[in-house]
C-alpha positions, 0 to 999 in steps of 0.5 A: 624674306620667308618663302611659302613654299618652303617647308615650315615657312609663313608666306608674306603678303602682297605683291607689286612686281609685274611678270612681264617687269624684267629686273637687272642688279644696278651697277652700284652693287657688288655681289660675292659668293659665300658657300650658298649665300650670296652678299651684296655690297651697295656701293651707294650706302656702303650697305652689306646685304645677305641673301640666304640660299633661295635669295642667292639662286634667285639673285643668280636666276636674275642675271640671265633670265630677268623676269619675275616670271621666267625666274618662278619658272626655274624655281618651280623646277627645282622645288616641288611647289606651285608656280604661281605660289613661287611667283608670288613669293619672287615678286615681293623678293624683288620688290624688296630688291628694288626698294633697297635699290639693289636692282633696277627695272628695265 
């Protein structure tokens, strides 16, 4: 996943995540910290999964504010991008996350 508004990276298009969707990771997934990544096991598939370090904030962000949009906010306020960029980019990143069934709506 390539962020936007990170310097010298392409966004990605389109977006299916809603702001008000709240997200948790499923319960058949394990996940470990590694310095600034995180690595995700899912226990279904026996998949290995590495989040790079915008993935690993995001995927720690998740676990204590679940919506899209609270999650885009804390981003905003640690890099100096627009919000709504932020949002887009969080939306096809969970989205992703949801597809491969590492997260869940709730």
């Amino acid at each position: 996943m390539k962020f936007s508004w990170l310097p010298s990276r392409r966004r990605e298009r389109g977006t299916d995540a809603r702001a008000a969707s709240r997200y948790r990771a499923s319960s058949q997934v394990a996940s470990v910290g590694h310095g600034d990544k995180v690595v995700l096991l899912d226990l279904r598939s026996e998949q290995y999964y590495s989040l790079d370090d915008v993935g690993a904030r995001i995927w720690h962000i998740m676990a204590e504010t679940p919506s899209s949009e609270e999650i885009a906010a804390k981003l905003a306020e640690a890099y100096d991008a627009p919000v709504d960029i932020i949002r887009q980019d969080v939306d096809a990143f969970v989205n992703g996350l949801v597809r491969d069934r590492l997260v869940e709506k709730v």
